[in-house]
SENUKE-623233 format. One line per field, with one value per residue (C-alpha): residue number from 0; chain; x, y negated, z; residue in one letter. Coordinates in Angstrom, 1 decimal, decimal comma, always signed. Layout:
N
seq = c(NUM / ...) $
mol = c(A / ...) $
px = c(X / ...) $
py = c(Y / ...) $
pz = c(Z / ...) $
type = c(A / ...) $
***
This chain:
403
seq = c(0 / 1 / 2 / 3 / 4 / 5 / 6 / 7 / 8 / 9 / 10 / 11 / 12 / 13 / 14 / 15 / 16 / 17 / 18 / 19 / 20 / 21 / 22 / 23 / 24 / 25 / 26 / 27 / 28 / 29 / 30 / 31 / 32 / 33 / 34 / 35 / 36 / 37 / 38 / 39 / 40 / 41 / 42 / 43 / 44 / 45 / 46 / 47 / 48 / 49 / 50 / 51 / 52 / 53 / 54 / 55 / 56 / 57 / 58 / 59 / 60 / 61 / 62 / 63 / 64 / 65 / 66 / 67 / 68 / 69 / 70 / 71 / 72 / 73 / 74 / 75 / 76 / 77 / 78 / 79 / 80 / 81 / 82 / 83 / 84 / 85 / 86 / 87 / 88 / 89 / 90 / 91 / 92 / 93 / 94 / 95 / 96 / 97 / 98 / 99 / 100 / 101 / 102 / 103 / 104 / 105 / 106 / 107 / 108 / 109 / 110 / 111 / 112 / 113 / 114 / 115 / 116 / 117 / 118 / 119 / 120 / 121 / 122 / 123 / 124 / 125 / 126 / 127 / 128 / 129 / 130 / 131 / 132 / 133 / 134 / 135 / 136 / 137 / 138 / 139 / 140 / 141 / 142 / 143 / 144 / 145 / 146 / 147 / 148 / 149 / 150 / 151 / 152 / 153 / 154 / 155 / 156 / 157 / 158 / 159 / 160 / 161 / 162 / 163 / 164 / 165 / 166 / 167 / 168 / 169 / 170 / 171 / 172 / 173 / 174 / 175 / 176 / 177 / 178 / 179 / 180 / 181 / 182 / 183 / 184 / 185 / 186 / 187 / 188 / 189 / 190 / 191 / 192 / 193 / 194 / 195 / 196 / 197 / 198 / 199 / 200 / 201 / 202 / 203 / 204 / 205 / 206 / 207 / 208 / 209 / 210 / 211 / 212 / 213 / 214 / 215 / 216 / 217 / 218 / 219 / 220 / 221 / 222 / 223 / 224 / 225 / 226 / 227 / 228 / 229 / 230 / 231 / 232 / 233 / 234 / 235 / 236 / 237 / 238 / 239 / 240 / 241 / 242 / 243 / 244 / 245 / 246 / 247 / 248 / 249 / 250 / 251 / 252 / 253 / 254 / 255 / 256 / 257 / 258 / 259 / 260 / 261 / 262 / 263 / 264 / 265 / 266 / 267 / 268 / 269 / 270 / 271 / 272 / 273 / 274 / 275 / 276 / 277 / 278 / 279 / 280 / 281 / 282 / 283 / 284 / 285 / 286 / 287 / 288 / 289 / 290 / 291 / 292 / 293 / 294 / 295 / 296 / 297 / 298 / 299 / 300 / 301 / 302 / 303 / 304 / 305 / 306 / 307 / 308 / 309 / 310 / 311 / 312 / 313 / 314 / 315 / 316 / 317 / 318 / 319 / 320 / 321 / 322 / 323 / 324 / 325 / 326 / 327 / 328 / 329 / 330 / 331 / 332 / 333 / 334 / 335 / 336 / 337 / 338 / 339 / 340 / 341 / 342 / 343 / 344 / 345 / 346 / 347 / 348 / 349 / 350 / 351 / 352 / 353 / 354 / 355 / 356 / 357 / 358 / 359 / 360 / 361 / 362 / 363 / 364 / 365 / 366 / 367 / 368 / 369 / 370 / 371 / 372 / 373 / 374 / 375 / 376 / 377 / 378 / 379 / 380 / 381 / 382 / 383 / 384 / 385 / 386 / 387 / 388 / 389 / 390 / 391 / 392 / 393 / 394 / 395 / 396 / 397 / 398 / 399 / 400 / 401 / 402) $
mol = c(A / A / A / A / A / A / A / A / A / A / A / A / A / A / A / A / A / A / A / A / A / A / A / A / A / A / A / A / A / A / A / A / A / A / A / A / A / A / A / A / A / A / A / A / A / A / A / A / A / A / A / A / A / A / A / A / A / A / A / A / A / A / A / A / A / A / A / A / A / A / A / A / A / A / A / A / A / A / A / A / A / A / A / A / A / A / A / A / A / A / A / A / A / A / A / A / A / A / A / A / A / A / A / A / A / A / A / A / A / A / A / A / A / A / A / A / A / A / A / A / A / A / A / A / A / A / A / A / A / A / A / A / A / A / A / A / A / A / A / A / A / A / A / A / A / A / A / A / A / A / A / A / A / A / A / A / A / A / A / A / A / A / A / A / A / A / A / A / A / A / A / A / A / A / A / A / A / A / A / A / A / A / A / A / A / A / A / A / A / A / A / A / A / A / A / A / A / A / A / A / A / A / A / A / A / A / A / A / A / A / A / A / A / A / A / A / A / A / A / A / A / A / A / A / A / A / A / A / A / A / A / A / A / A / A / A / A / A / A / A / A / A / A / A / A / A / A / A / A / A / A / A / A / A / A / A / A / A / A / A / A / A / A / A / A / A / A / A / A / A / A / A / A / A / A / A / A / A / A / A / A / A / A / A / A / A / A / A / A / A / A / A / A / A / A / A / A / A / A / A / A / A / A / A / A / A / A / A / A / A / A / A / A / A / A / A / A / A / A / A / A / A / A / A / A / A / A / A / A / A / A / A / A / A / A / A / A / A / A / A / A / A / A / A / A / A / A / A / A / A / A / A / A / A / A / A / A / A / A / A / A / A / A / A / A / A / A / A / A / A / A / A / A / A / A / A / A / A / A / A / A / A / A / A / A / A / A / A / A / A / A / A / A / A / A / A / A / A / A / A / A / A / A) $
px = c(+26,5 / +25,3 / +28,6 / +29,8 / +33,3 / +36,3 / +38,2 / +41,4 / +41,1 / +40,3 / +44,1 / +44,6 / +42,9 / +45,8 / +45,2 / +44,8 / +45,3 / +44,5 / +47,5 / +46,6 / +49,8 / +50,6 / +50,7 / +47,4 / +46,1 / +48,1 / +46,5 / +43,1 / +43,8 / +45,5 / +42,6 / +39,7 / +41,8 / +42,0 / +38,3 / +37,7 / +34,5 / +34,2 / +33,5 / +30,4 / +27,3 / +24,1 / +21,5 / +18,7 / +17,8 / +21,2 / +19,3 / +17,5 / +18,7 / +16,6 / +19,3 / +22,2 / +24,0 / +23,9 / +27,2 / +26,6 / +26,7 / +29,5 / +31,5 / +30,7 / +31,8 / +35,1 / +35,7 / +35,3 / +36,9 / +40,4 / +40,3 / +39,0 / +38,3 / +41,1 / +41,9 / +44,0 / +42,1 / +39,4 / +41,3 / +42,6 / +39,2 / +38,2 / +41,3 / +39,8 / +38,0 / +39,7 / +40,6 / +41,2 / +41,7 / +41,5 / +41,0 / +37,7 / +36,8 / +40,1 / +38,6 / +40,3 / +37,9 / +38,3 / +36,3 / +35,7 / +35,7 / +34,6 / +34,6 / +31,6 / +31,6 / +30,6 / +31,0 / +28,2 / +27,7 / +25,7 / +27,3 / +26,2 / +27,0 / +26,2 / +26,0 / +26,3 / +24,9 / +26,1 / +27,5 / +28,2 / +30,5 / +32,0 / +32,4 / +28,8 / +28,7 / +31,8 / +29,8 / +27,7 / +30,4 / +31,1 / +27,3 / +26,7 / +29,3 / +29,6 / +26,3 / +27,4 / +29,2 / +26,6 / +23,7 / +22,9 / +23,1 / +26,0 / +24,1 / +22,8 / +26,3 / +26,7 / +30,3 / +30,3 / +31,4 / +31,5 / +33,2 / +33,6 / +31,7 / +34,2 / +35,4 / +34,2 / +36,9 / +39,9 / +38,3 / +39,8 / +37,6 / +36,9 / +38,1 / +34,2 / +31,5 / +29,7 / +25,8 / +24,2 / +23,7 / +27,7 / +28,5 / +26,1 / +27,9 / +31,8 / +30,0 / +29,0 / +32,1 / +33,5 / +31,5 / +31,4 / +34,6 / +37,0 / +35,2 / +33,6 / +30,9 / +28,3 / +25,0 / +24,6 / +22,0 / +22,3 / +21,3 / +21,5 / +20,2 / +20,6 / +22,6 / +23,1 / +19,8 / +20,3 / +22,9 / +21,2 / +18,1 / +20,3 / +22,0 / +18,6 / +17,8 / +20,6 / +22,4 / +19,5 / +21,0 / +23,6 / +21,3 / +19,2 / +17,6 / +17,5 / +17,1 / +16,6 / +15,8 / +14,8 / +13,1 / +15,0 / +13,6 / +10,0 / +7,4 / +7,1 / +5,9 / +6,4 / +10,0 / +11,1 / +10,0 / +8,5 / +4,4 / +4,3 / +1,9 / +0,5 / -3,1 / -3,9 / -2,8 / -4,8 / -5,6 / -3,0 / -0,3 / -1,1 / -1,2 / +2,1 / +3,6 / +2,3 / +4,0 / +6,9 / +8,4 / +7,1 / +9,6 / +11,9 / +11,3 / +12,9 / +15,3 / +16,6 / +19,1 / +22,1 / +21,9 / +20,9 / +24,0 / +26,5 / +24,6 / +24,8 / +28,2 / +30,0 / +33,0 / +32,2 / +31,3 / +34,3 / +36,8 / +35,4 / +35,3 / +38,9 / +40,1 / +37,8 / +37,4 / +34,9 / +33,0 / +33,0 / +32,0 / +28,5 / +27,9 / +27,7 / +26,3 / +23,6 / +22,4 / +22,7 / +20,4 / +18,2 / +17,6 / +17,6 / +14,7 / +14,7 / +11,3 / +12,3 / +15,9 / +18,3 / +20,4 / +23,7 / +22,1 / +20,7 / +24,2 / +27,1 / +29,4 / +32,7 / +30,5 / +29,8 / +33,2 / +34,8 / +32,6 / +33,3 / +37,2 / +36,8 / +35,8 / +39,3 / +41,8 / +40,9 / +40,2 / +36,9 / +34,6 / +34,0 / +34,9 / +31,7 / +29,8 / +29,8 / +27,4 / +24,7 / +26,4 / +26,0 / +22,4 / +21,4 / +23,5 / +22,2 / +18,5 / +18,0 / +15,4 / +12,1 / +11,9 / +10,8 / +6,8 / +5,8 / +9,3 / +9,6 / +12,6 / +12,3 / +14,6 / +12,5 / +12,5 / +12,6 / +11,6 / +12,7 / +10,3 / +11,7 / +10,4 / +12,7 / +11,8 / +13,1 / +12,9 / +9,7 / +9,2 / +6,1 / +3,1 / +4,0 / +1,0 / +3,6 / +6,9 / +5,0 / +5,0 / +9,0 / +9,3 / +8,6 / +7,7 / +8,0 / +8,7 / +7,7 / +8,5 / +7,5 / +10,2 / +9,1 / +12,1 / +14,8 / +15,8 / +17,9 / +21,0 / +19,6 / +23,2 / +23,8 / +20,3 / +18,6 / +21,5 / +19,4 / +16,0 / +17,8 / +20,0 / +17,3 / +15,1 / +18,0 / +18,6 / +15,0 / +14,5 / +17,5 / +16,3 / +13,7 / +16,1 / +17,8 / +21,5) $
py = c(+57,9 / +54,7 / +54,6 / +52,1 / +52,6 / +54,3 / +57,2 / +58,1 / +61,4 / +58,2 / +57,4 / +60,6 / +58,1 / +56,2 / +52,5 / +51,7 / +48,6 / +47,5 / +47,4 / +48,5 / +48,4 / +45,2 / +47,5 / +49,3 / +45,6 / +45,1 / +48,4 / +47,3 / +43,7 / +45,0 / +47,4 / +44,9 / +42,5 / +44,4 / +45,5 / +45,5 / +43,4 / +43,1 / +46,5 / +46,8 / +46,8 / +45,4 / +45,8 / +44,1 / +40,6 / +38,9 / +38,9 / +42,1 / +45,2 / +47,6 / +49,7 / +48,3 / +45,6 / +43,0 / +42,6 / +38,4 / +39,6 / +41,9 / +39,6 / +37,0 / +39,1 / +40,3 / +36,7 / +36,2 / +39,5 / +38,6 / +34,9 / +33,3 / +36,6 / +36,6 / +40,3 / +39,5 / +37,2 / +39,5 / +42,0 / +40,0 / +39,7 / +43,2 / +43,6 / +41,2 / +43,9 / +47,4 / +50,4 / +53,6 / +57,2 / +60,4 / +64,2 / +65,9 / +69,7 / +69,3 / +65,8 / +62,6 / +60,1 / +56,3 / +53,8 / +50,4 / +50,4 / +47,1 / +47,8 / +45,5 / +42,7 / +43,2 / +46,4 / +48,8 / +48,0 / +50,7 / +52,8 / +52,3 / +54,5 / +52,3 / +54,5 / +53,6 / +55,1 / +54,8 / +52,6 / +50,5 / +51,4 / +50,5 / +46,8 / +46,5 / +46,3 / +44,3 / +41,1 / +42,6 / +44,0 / +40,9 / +39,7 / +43,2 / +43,7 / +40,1 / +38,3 / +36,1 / +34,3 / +33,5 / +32,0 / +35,4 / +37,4 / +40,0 / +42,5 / +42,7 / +44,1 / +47,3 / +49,2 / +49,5 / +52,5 / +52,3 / +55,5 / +55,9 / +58,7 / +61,9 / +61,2 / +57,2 / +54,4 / +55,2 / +58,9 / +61,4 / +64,0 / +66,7 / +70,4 / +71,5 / +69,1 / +68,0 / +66,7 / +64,8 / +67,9 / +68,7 / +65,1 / +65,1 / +67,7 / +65,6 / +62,3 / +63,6 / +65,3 / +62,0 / +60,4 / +62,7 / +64,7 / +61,9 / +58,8 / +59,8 / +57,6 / +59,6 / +58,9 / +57,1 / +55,0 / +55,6 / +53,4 / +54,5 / +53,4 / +55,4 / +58,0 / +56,9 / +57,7 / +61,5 / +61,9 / +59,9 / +62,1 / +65,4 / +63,8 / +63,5 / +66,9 / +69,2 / +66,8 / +65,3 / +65,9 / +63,4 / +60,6 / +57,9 / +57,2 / +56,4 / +53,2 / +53,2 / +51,7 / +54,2 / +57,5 / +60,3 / +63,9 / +64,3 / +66,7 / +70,6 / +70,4 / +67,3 / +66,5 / +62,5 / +61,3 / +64,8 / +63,9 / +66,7 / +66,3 / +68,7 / +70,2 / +67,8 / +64,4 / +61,2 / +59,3 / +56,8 / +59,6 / +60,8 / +57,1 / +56,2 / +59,8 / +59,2 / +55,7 / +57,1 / +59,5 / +57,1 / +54,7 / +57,7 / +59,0 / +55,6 / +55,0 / +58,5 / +59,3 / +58,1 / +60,8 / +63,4 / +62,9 / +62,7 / +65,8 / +67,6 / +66,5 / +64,9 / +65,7 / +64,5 / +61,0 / +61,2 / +61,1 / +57,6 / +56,0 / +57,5 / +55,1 / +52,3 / +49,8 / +47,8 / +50,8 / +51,7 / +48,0 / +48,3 / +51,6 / +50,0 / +46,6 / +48,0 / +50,2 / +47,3 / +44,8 / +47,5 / +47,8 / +44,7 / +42,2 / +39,6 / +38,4 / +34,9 / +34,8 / +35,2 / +38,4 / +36,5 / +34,7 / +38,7 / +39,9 / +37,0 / +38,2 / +38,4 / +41,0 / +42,6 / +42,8 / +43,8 / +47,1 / +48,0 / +47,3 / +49,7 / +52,4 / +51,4 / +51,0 / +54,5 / +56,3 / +57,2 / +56,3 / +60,5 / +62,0 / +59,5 / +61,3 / +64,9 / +64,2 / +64,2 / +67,8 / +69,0 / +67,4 / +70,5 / +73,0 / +71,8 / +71,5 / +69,2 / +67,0 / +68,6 / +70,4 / +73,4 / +74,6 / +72,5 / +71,2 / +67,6 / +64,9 / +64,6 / +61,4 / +58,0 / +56,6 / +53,0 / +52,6 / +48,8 / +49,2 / +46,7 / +45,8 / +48,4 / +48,0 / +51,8 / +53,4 / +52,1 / +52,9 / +55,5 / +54,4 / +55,0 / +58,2 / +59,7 / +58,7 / +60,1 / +63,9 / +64,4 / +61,8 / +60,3 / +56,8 / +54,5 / +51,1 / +50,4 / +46,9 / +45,9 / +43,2 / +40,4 / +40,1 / +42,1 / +45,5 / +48,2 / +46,4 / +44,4 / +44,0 / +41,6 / +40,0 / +39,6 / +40,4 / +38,5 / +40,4 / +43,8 / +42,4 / +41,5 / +44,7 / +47,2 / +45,2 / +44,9 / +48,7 / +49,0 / +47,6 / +50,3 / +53,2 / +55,4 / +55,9) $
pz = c(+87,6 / +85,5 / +83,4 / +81,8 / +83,1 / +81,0 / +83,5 / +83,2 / +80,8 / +77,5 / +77,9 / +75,7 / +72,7 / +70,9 / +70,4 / +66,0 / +64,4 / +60,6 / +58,5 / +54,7 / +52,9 / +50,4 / +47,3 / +48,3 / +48,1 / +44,6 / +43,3 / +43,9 / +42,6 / +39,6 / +38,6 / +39,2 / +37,3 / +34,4 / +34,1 / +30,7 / +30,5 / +26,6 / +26,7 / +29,0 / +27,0 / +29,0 / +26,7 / +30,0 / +31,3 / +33,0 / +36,0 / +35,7 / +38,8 / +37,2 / +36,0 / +38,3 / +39,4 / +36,5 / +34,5 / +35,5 / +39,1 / +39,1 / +37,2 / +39,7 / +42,5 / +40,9 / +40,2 / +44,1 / +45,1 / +43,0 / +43,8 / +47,4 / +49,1 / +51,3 / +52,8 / +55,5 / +57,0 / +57,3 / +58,3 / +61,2 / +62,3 / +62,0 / +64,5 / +66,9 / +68,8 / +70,1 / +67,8 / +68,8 / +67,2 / +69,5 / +68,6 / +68,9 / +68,1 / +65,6 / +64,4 / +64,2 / +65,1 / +64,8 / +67,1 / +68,3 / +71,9 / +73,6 / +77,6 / +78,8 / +81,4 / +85,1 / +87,1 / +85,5 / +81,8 / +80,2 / +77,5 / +74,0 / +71,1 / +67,9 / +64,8 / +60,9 / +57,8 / +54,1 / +52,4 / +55,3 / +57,8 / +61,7 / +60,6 / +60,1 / +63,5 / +64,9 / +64,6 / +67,2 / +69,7 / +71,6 / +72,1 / +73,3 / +75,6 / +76,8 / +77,0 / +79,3 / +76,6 / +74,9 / +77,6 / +78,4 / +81,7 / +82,6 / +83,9 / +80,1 / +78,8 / +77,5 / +76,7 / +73,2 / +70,8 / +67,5 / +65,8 / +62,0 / +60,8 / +59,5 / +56,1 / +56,3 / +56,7 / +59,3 / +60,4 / +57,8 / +55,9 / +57,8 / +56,5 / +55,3 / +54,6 / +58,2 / +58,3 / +61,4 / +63,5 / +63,5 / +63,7 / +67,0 / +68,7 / +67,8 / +69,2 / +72,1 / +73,1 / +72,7 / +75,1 / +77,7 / +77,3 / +76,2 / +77,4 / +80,5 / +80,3 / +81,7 / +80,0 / +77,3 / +74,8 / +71,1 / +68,0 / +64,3 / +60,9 / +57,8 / +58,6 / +62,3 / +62,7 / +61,4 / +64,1 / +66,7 / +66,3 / +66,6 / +70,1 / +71,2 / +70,1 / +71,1 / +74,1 / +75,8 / +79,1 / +78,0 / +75,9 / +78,1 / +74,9 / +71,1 / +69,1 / +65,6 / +62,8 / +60,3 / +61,1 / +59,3 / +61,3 / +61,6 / +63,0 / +61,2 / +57,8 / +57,1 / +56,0 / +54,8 / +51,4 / +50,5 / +50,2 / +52,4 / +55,6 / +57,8 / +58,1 / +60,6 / +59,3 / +59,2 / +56,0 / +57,4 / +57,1 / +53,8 / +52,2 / +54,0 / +52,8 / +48,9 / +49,4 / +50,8 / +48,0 / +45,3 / +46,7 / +47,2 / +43,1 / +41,9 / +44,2 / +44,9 / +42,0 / +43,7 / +46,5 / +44,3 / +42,8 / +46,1 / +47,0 / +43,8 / +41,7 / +44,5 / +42,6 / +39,2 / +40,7 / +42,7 / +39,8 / +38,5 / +42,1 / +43,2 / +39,6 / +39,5 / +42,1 / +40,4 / +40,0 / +43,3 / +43,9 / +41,6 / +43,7 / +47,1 / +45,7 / +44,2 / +47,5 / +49,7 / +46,6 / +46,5 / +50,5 / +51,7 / +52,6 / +50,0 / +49,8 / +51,2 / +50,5 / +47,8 / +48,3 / +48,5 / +51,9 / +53,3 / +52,5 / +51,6 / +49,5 / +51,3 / +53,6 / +51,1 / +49,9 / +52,9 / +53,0 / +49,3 / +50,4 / +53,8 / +51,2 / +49,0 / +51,4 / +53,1 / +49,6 / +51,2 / +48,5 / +47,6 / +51,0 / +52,2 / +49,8 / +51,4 / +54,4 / +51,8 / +50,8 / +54,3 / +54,3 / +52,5 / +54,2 / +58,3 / +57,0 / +59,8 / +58,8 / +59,9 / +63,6 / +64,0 / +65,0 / +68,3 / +69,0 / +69,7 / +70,5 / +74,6 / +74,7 / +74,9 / +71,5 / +70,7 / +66,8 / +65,2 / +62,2 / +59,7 / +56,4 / +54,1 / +50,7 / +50,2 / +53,1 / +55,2 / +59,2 / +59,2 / +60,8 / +64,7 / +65,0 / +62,4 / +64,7 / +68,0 / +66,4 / +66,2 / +69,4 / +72,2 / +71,4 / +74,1 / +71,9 / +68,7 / +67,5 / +64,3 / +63,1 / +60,6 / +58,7 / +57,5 / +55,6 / +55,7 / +57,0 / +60,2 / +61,8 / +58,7 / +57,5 / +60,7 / +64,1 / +66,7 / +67,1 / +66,9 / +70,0 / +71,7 / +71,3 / +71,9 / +75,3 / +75,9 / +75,4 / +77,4 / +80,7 / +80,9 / +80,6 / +83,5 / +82,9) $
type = c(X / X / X / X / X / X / X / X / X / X / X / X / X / X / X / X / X / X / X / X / X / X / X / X / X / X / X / X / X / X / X / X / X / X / X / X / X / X / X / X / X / X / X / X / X / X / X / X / X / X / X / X / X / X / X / X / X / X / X / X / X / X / X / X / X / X / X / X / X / X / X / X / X / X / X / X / X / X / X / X / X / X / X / X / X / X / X / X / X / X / X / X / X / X / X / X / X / X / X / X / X / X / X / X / X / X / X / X / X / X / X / X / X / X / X / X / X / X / X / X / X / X / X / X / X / X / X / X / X / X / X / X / X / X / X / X / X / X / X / X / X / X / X / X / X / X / X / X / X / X / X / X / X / X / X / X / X / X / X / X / X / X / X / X / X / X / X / X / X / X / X / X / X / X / X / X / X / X / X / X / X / X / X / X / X / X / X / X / X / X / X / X / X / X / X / X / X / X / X / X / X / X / X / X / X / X / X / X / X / X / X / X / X / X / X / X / X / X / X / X / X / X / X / X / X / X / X / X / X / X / X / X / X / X / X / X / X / X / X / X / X / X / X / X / X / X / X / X / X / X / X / X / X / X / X / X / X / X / X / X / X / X / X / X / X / X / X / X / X / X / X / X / X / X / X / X / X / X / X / X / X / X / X / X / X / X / X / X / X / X / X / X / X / X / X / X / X / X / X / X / X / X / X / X / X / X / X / X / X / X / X / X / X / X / X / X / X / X / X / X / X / X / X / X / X / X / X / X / X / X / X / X / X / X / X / X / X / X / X / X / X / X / X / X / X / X / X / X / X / X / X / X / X / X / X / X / X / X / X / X / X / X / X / X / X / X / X / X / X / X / X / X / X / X / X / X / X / X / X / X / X / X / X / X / X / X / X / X / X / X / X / X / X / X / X / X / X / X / X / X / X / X / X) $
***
């Protein structure tokens, strides 16, 4: 069946709304508010991201954050499209579910990485579901799922540490088990893209297809960001995989550290809010497209803001952390000897400054490539610096698929 429909076994999900408490709010305020700027020492340029988020910048934001940034109001509009939780495999899950217009949208499972979150996406939901709104044809909708990753947001921390390949197995028990939606199309960035590669891999019967936007499991021998190529490889693959883990030596300390001392970070982010704030800010500076564009037009600040206060208001600042744990433990990331990812695979190769689409000869080894779009503009966070294109290629990849 082309699904798009929710049967009767989703009433077991229990509708969710946004409510963080007024002294949660106060805590935050309070502890920003009381940064002790006099005593931060920045011995670089005012300007300069080298070594982290400029004190000018932070200051800036905190100034923001504390004084126009307006909470509830943007709370009110993360409401504005449907929240559920529901139980998988022992697993609270939260989602956005947006049921599509006309009698057969097709189910789409939209997937986020670190340190964004669900929200990334809500800006998306309605154009997605409801084209028709916008100029566009009902026949384009898609029901839309948006689930927040275990231990991100509104889904709480799982007992033990959980990569992509576990996550995988929870996601698609939710769509097929609790939603019923029959088959399904996945996107993912960042992590999203982990998982979305693992539902292609282990639940193809249930996946019409992938979309992504960063390629994060490749062929044997060959694993992301390693220099590390096969016997066989091109000159195009070994200058793209030198490229690749120099980008990866200067940017990579932050992971090494959520996959190492998860804990010792986690003590400064569960007490400082404008640390955790400099944390995410710098990650999203770092991987966004501003060759053209000042960073505060790729990301605006109250966006920004909300996704630092998403990781406050659910305390999941060091829980977030522990996928990158579990990186290590599922040893996902390469496939095994002559195994390959069956699903069609639609690749939107944006310009990443830190984590760049290999060429697509590199892609076809671990999938099967039947799109490759090369976008002009935009990083690591399309949904926010560039929403239109990405739209347009996950309905355009879309209308080729069997569901």
């Amino acid at each position: 069946m082309r699904g798009g429909r929710i049967r009767s076994r989703s009433l077991g999900m229990t509708p969710f709304r946004i409510a963080v408490p007024d002294a949660t709010l106060s805590r935050i305020r309070d502890r920003v508010t009381a940064f002790r700027w006099d005593a931060f020492v920045e011995p670089v340029d005012a300007d300069d991201w080298r070594h982290g988020p400029p004190r000018a910048f932070m200051r800036a934001l905190c100034t923001r954050w504390t004084g126009t940034y307006d909470w509830r109001a943007r709370e009110r509009a993360m409401n504005a499209v449907p929240h559920f939780t529901t139980e998988v495999d022992g697993q609270t899950l939260h989602l956005v579910l947006e049921r599509g217009s006309g009698s057969s949208p097709r189910p789409l499972l939209l997937l986020h990485g670190w340190p964004y979150s669900f929200h990334s996406y809500t800006g998306l939901v309605e154009r997605l579901a409801h084209p028709e709104r916008f100029g566009g044809r009902v026949e384009d909708a898609f029901t839309v799922v948006v689930p927040s990753l275990p231990g991100y947001d509104f889904s709480p921390p799982p007992a033990l540490p959980v990569g992509p390949r576990r996550i995988a197995g929870l996601l698609d028990r939710l769509m097929t088990d609790i939603l019923s939606v029959g088959r399904y199309l996945v996107h993912g960035g960042d992590w999203g893209s982990a998982t979305a590669a693992m539902l292609g891999l282990h639940h193809a019967d249930s996946v019409s297809g992938l979309h992504l936007t960063m390629s994060s499991v490749r062929h044997h021998g060959a694993p992301p960001r390693s220099n590390r190529v096969p016997e066989d490889a091109s000159a195009e693959e070994r200058v793209f995989a030198a490229r690749e883990a120099e980008l990866w030596h200067e940017e990579s300390a932050y992971a090494r550290i959520m996959q190492t001392r998860p804990l010792k970070l986690g003590y400064a982010m569960a007490d400082s809010p404008v640390g955790v704030a400099a944390w995410i800010a710098e990650a999203f500076h770092a991987w966004s497209d501003l060759r053209d564009r000042p960073f505060g037009q790729a990301i605006p600040p109250d966006m920004l803001l909300d996704e630092i206060m998403l990781y406050l208001v659910t305390d999941a600042a060091n829980p977030a952390s522990w996928i990158y744990v579990a990186e290590a433990i599922e040893n996902y990331q390469t496939l095994e000897p002559g195994q390959r990812i069956d699903v069609p695979t639609a690749f939107a190769a944006y310009p990443d400054p830190v984590f760049p689409m290999p060429p697509r000869g590199v892609l076809e080894r671990a999938h099967r490539v039947v799109r490759h779009t090369v976008m002009p503009r935009g990083g690591h966070f399309p949904f926010f610096e560039d929403p239109e294109p990405l739209i347009a290629d996950l309905r355009g990849f879309a209308a080729g698929l069997s569901f």
